[in-house]
C-alpha positions as CSV (number, residue, x, y, z in Angstrom):
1,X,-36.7,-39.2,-118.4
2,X,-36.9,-37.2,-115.3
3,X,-38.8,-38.9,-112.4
4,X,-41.5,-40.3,-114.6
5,X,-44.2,-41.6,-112.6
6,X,-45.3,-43.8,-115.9
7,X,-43.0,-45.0,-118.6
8,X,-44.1,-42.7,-121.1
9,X,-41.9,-39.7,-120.2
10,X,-38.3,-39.2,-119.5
11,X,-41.4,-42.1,-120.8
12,X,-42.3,-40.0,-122.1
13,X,-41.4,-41.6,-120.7
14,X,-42.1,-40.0,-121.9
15,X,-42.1,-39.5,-122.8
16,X,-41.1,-38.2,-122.1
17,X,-41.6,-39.9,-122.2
18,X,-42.7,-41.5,-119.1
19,X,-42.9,-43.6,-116.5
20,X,-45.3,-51.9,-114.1
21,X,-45.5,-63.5,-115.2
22,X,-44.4,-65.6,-113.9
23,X,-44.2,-68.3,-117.1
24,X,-44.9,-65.3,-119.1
25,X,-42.5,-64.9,-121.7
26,X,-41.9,-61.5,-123.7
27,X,-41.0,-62.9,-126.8
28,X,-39.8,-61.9,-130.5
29,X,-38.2,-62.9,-133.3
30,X,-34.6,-63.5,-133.9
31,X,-34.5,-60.7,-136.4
32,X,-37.3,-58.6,-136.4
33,X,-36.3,-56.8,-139.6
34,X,-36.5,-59.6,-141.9
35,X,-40.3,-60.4,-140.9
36,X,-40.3,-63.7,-140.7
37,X,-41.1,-64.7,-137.7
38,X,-43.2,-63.3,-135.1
39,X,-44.7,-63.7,-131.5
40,X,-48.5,-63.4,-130.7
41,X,-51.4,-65.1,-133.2
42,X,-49.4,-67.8,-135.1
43,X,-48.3,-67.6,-138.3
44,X,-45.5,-65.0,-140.1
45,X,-46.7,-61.0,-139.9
46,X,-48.6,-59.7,-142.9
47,X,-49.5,-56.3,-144.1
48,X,-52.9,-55.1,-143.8
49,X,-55.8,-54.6,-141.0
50,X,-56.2,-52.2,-137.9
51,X,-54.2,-51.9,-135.0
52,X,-56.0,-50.7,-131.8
53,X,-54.4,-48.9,-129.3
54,X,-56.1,-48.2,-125.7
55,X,-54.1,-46.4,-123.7
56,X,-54.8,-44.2,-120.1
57,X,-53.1,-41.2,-120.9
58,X,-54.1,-39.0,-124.1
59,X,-51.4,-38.5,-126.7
60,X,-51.2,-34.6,-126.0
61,X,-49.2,-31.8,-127.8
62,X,-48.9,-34.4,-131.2
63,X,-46.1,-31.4,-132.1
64,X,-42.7,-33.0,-132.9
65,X,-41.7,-29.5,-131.0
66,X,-43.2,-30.5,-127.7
67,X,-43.3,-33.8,-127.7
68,X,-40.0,-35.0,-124.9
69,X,-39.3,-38.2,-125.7
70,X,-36.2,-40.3,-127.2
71,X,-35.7,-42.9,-129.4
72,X,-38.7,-41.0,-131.6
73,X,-40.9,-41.9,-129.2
74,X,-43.8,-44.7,-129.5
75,X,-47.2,-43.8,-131.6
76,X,-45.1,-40.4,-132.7
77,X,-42.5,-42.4,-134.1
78,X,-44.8,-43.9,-136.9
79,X,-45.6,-40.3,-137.7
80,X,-42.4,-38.3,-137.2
81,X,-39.3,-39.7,-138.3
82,X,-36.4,-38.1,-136.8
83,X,-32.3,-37.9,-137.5
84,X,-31.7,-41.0,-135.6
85,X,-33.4,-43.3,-133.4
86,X,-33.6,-46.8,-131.4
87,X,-32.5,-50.1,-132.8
88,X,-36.0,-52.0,-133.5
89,X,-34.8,-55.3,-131.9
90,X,-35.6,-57.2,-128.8
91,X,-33.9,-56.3,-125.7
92,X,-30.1,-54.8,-125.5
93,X,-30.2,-54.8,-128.9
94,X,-32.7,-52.1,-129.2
95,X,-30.5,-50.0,-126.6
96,X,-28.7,-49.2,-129.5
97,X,-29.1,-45.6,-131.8
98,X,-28.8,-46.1,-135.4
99,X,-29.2,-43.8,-138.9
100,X,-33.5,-43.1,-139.6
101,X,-33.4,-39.9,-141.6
102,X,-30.0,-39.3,-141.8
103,X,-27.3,-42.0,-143.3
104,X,-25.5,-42.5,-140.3
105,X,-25.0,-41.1,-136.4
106,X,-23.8,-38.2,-137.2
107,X,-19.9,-37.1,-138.1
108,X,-18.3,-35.2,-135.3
109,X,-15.4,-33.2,-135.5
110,X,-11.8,-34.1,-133.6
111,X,-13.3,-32.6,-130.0
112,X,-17.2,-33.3,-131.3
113,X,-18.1,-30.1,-130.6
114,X,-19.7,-29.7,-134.4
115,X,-21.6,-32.5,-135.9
116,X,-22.9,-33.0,-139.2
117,X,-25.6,-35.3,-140.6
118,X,-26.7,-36.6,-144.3
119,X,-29.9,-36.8,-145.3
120,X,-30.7,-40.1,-147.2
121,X,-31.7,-39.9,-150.9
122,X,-35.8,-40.3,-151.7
123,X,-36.7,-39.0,-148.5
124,X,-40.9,-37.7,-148.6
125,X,-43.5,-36.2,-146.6
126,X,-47.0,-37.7,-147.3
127,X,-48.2,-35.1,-149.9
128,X,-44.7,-35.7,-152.2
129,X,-42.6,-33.2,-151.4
130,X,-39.3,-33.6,-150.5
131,X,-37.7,-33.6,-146.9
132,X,-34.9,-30.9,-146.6
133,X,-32.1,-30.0,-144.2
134,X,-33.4,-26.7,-143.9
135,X,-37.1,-28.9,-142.9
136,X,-34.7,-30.0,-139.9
137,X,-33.4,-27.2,-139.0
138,X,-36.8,-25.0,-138.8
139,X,-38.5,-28.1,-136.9
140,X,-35.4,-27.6,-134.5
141,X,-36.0,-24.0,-134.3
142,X,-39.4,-23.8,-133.3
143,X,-39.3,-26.4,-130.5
144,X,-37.4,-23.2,-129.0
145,X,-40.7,-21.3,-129.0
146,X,-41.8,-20.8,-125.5
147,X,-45.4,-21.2,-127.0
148,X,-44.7,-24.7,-128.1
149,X,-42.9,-26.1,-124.7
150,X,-42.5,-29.1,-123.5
151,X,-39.4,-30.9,-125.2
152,X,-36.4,-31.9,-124.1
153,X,-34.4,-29.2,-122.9
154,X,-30.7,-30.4,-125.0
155,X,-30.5,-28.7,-127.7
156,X,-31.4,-25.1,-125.7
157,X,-28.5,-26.4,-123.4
158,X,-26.2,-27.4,-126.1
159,X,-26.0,-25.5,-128.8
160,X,-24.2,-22.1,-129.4
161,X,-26.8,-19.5,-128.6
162,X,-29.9,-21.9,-127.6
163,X,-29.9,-20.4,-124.6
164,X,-31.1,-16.7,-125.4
165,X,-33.3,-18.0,-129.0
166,X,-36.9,-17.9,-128.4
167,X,-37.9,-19.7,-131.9
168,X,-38.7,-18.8,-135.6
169,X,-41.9,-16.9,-134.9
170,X,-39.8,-14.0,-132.7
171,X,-36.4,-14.2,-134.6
172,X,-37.0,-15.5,-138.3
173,X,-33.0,-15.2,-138.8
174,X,-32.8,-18.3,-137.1
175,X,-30.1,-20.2,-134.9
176,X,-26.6,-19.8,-136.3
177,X,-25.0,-22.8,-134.8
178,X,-27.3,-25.1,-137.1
179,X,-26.4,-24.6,-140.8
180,X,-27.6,-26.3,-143.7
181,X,-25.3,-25.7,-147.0
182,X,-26.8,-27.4,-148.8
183,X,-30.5,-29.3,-149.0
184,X,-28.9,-33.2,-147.8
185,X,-26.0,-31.2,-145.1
186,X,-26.9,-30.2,-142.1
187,X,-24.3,-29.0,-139.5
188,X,-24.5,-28.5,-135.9
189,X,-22.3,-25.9,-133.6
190,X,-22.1,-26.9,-130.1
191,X,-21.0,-24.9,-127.0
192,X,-18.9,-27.9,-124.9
193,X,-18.0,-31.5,-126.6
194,X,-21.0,-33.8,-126.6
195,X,-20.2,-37.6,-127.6
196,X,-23.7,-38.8,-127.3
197,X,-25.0,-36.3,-129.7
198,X,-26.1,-39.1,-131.6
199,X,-28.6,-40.0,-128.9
200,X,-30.0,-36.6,-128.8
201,X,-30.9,-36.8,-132.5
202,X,-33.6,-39.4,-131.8
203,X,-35.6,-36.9,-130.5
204,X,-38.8,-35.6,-131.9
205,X,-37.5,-32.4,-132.0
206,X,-35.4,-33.0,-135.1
207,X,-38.4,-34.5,-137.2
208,X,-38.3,-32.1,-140.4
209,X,-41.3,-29.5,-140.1
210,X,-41.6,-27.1,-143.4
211,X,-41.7,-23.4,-142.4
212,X,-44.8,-23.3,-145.3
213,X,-46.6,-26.0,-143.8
214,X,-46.4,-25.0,-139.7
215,X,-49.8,-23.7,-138.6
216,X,-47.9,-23.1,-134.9
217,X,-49.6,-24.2,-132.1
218,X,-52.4,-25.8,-134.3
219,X,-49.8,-27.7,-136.4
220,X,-50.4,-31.0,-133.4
221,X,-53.9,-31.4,-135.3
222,X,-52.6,-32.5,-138.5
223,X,-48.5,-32.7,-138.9
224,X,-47.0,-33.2,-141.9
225,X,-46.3,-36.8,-141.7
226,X,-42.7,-38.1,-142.8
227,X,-42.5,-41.7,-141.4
228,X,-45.3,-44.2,-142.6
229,X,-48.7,-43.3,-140.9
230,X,-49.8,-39.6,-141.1
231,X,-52.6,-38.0,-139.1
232,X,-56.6,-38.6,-140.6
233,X,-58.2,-36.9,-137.1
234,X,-57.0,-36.2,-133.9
235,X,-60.1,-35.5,-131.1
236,X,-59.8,-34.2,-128.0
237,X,-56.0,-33.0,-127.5
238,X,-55.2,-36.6,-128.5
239,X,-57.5,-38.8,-127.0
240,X,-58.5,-40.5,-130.1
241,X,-56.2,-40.3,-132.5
242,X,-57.4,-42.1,-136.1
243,X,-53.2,-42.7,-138.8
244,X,-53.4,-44.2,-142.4
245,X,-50.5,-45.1,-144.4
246,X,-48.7,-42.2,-145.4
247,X,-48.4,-43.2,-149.2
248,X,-45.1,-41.4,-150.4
249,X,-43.0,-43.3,-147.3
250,X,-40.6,-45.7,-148.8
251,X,-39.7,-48.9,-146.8
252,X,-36.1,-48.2,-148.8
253,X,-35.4,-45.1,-147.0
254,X,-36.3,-47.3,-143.5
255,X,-35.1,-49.8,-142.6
256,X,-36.8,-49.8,-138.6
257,X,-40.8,-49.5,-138.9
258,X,-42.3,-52.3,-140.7
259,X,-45.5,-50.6,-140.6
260,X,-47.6,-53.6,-141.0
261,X,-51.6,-52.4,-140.3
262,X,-53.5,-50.1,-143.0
263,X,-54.7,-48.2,-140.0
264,X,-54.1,-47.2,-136.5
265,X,-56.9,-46.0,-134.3
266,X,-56.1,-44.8,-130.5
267,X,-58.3,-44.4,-127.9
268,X,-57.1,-42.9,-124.5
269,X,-58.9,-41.6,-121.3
270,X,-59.5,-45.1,-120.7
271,X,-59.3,-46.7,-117.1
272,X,-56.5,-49.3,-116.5
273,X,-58.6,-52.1,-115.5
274,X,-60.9,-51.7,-118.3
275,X,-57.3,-51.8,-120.4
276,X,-56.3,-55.2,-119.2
277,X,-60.0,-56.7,-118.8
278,X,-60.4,-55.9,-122.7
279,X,-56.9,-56.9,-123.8
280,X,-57.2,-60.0,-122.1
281,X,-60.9,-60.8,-122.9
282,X,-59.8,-59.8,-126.6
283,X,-62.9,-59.4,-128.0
284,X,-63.6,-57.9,-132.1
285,X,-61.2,-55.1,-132.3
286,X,-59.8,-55.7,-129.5
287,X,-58.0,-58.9,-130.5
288,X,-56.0,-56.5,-132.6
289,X,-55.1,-54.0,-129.7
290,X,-52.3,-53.3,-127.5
291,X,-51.3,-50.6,-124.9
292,X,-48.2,-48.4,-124.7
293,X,-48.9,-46.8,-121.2
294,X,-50.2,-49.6,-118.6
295,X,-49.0,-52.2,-117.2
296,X,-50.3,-55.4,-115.2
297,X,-50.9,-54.9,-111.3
298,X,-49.9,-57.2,-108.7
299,X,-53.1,-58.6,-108.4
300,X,-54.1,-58.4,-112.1
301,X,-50.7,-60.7,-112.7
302,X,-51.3,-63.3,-110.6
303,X,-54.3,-63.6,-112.4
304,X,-52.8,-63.6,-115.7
305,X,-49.9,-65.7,-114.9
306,X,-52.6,-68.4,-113.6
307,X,-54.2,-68.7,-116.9
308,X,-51.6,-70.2,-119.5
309,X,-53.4,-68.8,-122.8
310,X,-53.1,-65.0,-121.0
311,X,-49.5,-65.5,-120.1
312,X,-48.3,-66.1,-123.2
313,X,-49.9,-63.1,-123.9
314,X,-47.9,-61.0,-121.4
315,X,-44.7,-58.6,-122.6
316,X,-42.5,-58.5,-120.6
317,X,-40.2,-55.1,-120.7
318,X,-37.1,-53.3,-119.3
319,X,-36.4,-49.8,-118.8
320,X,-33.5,-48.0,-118.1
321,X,-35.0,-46.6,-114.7
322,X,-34.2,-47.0,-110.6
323,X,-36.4,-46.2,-107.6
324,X,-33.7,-45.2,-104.4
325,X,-33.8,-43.8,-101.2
326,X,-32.7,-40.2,-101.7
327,X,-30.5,-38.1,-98.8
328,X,-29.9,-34.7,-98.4
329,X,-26.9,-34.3,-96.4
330,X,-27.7,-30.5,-95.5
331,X,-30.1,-32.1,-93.0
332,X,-29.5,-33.1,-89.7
333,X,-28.7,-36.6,-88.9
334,X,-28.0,-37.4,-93.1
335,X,-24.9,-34.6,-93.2
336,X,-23.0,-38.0,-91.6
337,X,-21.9,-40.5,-93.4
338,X,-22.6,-43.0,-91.1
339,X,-25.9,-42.6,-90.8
340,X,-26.4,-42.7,-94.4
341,X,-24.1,-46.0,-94.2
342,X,-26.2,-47.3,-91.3
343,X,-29.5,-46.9,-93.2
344,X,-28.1,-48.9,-96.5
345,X,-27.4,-51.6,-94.5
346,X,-30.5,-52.1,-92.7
347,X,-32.6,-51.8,-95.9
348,X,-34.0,-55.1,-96.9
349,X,-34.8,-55.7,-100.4
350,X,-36.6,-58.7,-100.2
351,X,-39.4,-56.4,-98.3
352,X,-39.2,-53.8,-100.5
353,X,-39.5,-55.8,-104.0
354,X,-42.7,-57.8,-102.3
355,X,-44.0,-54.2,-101.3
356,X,-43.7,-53.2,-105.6
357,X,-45.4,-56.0,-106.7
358,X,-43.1,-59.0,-106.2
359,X,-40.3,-60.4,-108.0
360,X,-42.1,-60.7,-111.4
361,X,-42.3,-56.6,-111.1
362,X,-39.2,-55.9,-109.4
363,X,-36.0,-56.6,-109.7
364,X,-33.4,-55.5,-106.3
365,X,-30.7,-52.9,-107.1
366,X,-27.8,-52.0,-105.6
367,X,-26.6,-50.0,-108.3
368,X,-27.8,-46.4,-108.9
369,X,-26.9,-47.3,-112.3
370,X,-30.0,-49.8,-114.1
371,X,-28.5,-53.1,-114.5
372,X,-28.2,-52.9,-118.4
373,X,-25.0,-53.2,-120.5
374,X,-25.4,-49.7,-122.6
375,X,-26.0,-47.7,-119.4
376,X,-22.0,-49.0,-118.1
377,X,-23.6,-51.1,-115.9
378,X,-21.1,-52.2,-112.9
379,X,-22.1,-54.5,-110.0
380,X,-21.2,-53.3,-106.6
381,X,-23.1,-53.6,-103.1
382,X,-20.6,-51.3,-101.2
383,X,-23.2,-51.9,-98.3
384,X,-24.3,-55.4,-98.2
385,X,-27.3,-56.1,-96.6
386,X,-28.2,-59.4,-97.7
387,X,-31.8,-60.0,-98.6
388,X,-33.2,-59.0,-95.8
389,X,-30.6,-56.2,-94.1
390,X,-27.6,-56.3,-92.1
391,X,-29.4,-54.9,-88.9
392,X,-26.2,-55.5,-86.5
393,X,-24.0,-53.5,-88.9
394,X,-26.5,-51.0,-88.5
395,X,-26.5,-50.3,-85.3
396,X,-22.4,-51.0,-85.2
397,X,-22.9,-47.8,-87.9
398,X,-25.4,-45.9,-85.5
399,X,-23.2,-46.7,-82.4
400,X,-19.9,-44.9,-84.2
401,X,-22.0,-42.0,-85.2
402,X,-23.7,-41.4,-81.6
403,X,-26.8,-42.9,-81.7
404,X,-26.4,-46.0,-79.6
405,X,-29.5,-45.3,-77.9
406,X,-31.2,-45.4,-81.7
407,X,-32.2,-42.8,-84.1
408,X,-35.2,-41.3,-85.1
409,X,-36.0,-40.3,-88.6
410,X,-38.9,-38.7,-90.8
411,X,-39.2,-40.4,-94.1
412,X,-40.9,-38.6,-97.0
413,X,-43.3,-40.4,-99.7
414,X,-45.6,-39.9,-102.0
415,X,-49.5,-41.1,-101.6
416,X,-49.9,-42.0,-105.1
417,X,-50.3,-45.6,-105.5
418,X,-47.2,-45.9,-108.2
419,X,-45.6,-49.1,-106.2
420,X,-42.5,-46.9,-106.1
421,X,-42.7,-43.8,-104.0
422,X,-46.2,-45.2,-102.3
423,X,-46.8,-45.6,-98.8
424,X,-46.6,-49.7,-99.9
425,X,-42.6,-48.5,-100.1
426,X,-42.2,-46.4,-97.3
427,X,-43.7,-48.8,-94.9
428,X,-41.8,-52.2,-95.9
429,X,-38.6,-49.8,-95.2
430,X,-40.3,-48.4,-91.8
431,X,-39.9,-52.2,-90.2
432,X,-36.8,-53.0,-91.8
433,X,-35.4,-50.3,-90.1
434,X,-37.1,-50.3,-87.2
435,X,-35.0,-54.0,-86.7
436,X,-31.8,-51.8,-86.8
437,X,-32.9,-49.4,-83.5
438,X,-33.8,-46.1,-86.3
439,X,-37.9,-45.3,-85.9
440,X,-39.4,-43.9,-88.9
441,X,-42.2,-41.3,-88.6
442,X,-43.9,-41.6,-92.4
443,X,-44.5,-38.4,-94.1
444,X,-47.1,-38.6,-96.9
445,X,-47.7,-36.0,-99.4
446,X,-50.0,-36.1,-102.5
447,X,-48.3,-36.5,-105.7
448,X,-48.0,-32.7,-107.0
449,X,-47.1,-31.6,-103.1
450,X,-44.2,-34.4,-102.9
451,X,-42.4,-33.7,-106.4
452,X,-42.5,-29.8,-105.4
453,X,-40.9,-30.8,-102.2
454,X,-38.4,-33.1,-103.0
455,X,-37.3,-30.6,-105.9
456,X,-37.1,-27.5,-103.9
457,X,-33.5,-26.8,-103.3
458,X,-34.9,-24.7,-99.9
459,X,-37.3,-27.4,-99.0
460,X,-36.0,-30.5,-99.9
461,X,-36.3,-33.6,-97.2
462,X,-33.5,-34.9,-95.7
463,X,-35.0,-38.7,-96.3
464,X,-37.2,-39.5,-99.2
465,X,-37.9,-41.8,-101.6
466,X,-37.0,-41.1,-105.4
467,X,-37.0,-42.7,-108.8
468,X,-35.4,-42.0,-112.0
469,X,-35.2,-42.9,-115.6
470,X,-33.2,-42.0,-118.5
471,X,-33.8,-40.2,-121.9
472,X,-31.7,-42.6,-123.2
473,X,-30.1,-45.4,-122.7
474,X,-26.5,-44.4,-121.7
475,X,-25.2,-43.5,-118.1
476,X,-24.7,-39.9,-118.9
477,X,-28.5,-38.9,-118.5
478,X,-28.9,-40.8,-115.6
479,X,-25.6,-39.7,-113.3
480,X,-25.3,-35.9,-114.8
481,X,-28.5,-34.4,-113.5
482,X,-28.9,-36.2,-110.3
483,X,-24.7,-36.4,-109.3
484,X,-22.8,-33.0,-111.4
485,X,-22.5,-30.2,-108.5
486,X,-23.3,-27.8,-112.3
487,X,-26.6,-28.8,-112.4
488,X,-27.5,-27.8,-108.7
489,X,-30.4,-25.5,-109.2
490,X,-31.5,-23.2,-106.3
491,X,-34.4,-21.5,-107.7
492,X,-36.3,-23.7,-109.7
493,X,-36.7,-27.9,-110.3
494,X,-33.5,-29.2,-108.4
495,X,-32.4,-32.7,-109.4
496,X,-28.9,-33.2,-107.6
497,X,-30.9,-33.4,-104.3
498,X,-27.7,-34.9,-102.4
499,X,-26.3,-31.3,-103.7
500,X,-23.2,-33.2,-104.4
501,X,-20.6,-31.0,-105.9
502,X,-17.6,-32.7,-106.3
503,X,-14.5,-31.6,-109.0
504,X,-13.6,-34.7,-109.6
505,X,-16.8,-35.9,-110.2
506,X,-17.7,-33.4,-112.4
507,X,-14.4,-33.4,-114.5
508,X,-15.0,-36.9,-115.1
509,X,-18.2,-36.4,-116.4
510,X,-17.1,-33.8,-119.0
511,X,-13.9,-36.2,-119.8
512,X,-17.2,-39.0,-120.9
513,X,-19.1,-36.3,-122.7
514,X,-15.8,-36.0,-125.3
515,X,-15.9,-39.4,-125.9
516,X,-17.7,-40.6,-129.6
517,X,-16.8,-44.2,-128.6
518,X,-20.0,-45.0,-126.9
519,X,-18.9,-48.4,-125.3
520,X,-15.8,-46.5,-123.9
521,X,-18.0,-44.2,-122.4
522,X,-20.1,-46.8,-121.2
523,X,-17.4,-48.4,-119.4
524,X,-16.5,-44.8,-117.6
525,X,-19.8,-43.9,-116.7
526,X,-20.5,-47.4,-115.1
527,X,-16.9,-46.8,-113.2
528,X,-18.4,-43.1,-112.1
529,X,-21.4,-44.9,-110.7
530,X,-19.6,-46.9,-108.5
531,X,-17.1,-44.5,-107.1
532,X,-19.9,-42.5,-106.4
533,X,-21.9,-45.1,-104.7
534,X,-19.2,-45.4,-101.6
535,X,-21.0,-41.8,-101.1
536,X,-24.0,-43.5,-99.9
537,X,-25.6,-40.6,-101.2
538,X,-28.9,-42.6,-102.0
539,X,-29.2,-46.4,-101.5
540,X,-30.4,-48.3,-104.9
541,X,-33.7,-50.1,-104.1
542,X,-35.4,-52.1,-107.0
543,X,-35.5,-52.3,-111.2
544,X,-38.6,-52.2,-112.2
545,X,-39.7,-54.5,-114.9
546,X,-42.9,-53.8,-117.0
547,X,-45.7,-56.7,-117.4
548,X,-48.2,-55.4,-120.6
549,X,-50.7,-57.4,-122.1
550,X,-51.7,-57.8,-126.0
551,X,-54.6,-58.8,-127.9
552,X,-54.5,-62.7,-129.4
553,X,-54.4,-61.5,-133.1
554,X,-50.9,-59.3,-132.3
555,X,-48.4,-60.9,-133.7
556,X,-44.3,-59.9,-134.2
557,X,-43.7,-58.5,-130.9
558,X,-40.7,-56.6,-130.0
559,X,-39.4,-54.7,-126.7
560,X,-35.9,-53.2,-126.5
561,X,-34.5,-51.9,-123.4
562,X,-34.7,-48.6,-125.0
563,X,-38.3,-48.1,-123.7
564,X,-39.4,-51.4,-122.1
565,X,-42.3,-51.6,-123.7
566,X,-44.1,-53.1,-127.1
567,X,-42.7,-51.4,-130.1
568,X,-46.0,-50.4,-131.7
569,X,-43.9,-49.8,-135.2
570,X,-43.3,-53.8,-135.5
571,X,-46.6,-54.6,-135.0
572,X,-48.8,-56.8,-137.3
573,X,-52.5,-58.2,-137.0
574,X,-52.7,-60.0,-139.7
């Protein structure tokens, strides 16, 4: 998820993606598959009633195609279902990719540069007709049409010839590196060995689309549903959005959605206080409703945490995702390593979490790495500054690098009031600093101006503040595009802003992409992240940890550290 600013995008973060109580507790059962036991409204989850969603953001481009998201994303995943996707458990348990579509993760070959996938039997879309490999490999296809842009950008980069196809509607031949021999096979071709193919195949890009059905860039108004809602109405380029069961999906063929209500209704466009003042007043359908896109303020917590009936109506959520000081060493004084050094140790935390929300919201990182087992997590503090900064091993730092007189520096932000990049940030870091003889000038830029900037290869700051969050949860999205000298880009959106190029980085990281043994990859990338760290190419700041309320009739809640966020698919309300 690259620099979501929301959990919804890459959260959708979202997705991409996409992008937050004290006493409060996110709870869920032991075994959310079974269903028989839940969180919420007492009582075990049942089948039947409406769920409401009220969200901020509009569900826009509802195309499988354009949709950039992992996992199968969150209201997409009850209507698409994909090759694989997340583990539908509580926490690290739902950091995990298992078989949706497909019978297991994939089969790779000795060097897993060609996998191949099995389609389970009984497999439907909602008017009857069967789901096909060649479904999956047309629904790949035309996410390659520049006319339906916006997915993850993967399979262009990893398969043989993605890079020159421009989609079914300019070259009906197709892409030769996916074949289907027969209607259950489907094989995939790829140029350079990729372990964590499995993790691709979670996204909505290879939900099956049939090449009769596909109405192009209109196809987002009604899809052909294969999981176990499909589309009734879709107003306003998603902002209400109306799903009914889908009556040919088979609870055999899946065994992650429970798909509890009869009906899903959501309603976007909506402000965020309104959100939590209706979730928490939770009245007539809005005792039924949840949100997948906003999350409890500062203020708005303390509230909630005050008011023991609302707490225990608070999940609580963790994404793979870190906000960091970002360096570029091609400026003047950040090109020494001292200064760099200097900085990390005069940052304090402590400052810096209260300036994000407090501890409820934040959680202090000195890791570039989130502090979560599938990512390879490793604890190191190669700097440490304590809980509130080593100020005196600054200026020892500053001293050795010339600046005994102190240092002035210009630190870039954002003005958007995210709790991450925000002036809130940039100023608790101004007077920890300040302690350790460097004087920061604050340089705010509105939100558009400062991701331009910070991405601009030619313009890029030499001090600014970043964030960054997976597409899935495994280190190799998170180091690759920020720390592989490859993915330097010098016309267009730059992500390695540290324009680290290092062989032996970079070696490494193809040595993890071979491997198929996930945990052993794990293991190496958390290893990466720490020989990287003595870099002090950025300096870790803060986890954040997402606060969302629910409505009192919500029962069988469940948040993974896939997304960090409720799992609308194990949902009941009744």
């Amino acid at each position: 998820m690259r620099q979501p600013s929301v959990i919804s995008r890459r959260v959708a973060a979202a997705t991409l993606g996409l992008v937050l109580a004290a006493g409060a507790a996110a709870c869920g059962p032991e075994d959310s598959k079974s269903g028989d036991s839940g969180s919420g409204a007492e009582g075990k989850p049942g089948k039947g009633g409406t769920l409401t969603i009220l969200n901020r953001n509009p569900q826009q481009d509802f195309d499988p195609a354009r949709l950039y998201t992992s996992g199968g994303g969150n209201v997409p995943s009850l209507v698409f279902r994909t090759l694989t996707t997340r583990n539908r458990e509580d926490g690290a348990e739902g950091a995990q990719v298992v078989p949706d579509l497909a019978t297991d993760l994939g089969k790779p070959n000795k060097d897993a540069t060609v996998w191949t996938y099995t389609l389970k039997d009984g497999l439907k879309y909602e008017d009857g007709t069967a789901i096909t490999s060649a479904d999956v490999k047309y629904g790949i296809e035309r996410s390659f049409a520049p006319e339906l842009s916006g997915g993850a950008p993967y399979l262009r980069d990893w398969l043989i010839g993605g890079a020159d196809y421009q989609g079914p509607y300019k070259d009906k031949k197709g892409l030769d590196s996916i074949e289907t021999p027969d209607d259950k096979t489907i094989v995939f071709r790829l140029n350079k060995p990729e372990g964590e193919f499995p993790f691709l195949a979670t996204q909505t890009q290879t939900s099956p689309v049939p090449r009769a059905k596909d109405t192009g860039t209109k196809y987002e108004e009604r899809p052909l549903a294969s999981g176990p809602y499909k589309v009734v109405s879709n107003e306003n380029d998603g902002e209400r959005l109306t799903l009914e069961r889908n009556p040919h999906w088979s609870a055999k063929t899946d065994e992650e959605r429970k798909a509890y209500p009869d009906r899903i209704e959501v309603r976007s466009g909506l402000d965020s206080a309104v959100i939590n003042q209706r979730l928490s007043a939770s009245q007539g359908a809005d005792a039924a409703a949840v949100t997948t896109d906003t999350n409890l303020g500062p203020a708005e917590l303390a509230k909630v945490s005050s008011d023991k009936k609302l707490a225990a109506r608070v999940g609580t959520g963790h994404f793979g995702y870190t906000n960091y000081i970002a360096f570029n060493p091609k400026v003047k004084p950040f090109d020494d390593p001292k200064v760099r050094q200097a900085i990390s140790y005069a940052v304090d935390r402590s400052s810096v979490v209260n300036a994000a929300g407090g501890s409820s919201l934040a959680e202090p990182a000195t890791t570039f790495l989130p502090n979560q087992k599938s990512f390879g997590y490793t604890p190191y503090d190669h700097f440490p500054a304590g809980k509130t900064g080593n100020a005196e091993k600054a200026k020892e730092l500053l001293k050795e690098a010339g600046y005994d007189k102190g240092l002035t520096v210009t630190l870039t932000h954002s003005n958007a009031k995210d709790f991450e990049t925000s002036p809130e940030i940039a100023t608790a870091l101004q007077a920890a600093l300040k302690k350790a003889g460097i004087t920061v000038e604050l340089k705010g830029l509105e939100d558009n101006d400062y991701s331009d900037t910070i991405h601009d290869a030619k313009r890029s700051p030499g001090f600014f503040l970043a964030h960054w969050g997976a597409d899935w949860p495994s280190g190799g999205p998170f180091i690759a595009p920020i720390f592989d000298g490859r993915q330097i880009v010098k016309d267009g959106a730059n992500y390695n802003t540290s324009f680290l190029n290092d062989p032996e980085v970079n070696k490494e990281i193809d040595e993890i992409n071979k491997l198929t043994d996930l945990k052993a990859a794990a293991t190496r990338w958390g290893a990466l992240d720490e020989k990287i760290g003595e870099k002090a190419l950025t300096v870790p700041l803060f986890h954040p940890v997402y606060k969302r309320l629910y409505g009192q009739d919500v029962k069988n809640i469940v948040i993974s550290d896939w997304t960090g966020v409720l799992d609308v698919s194990q949902v009941a309300v009744k």
